[in-house]
C-alpha positions, 0 to 999 in steps of 0.5 A: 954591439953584436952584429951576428945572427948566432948571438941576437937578444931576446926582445919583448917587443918587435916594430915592423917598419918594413915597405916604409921610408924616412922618416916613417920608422923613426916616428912610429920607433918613438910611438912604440917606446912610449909603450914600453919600459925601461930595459925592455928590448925592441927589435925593429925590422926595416927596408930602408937603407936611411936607418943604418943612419937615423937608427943610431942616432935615435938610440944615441940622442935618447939614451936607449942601448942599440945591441945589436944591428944586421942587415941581408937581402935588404932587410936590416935588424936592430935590437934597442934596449930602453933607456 
C-alpha cells in the first residue's frame, strides 16, 4: 500500500464523504461500488478519524484492494481498487 502524495493512483470515480461520521461513509462507500466495475479505482475523501479503522476493514471483508490511504490537516484519502 503506497502512503505518499508523489505516487497516488489514478481513479474513475471519487466518493466525498466529508463533514460525515460513522457510519456514513461506509454505507454510501457501499452504494457508490454498486455503480462501478471491477478494477476500477474509487478515491474516498473523509473527515472522520473512524475510517482509518472501518475503510480497511471494508476493503478487507469485500474483497476490494485498498492502494493506498493518506491522511493531513484532518482530511484522509483512500484510493479502493474494486474487487
Amino acid at each position: 500500500m503506497v502512503d505518499t502524495a508523489d505516487s497516488l493512483p489514478e481513479f474513475q470515480a471519487e466518493l466525498d464523504t466529508s463533514g460525515l461520521y460513522c457510519p456514513e461513509p461506509i454505507m454510501l462507500m457501499h452504494n457508490k461500488v454498486r455503480d462501478m466495475q471491477t478494477g476500477e479505482v474509487l478515491k474516498v475523501v473523509a473527515t472522520d478519524p473512524a475510517t482509518t479503522r472501518d475503510v480497511p476493514k471494508f476493503c478487507s471483508f469485500l474483497g476490494h484492494e485498498l492502494l493506498a490511504q493518506q491522511a493531513s490537516d484532518e482530511r484522509y484519502l483512500y484510493f479502493i481498487r474494486l474487487g
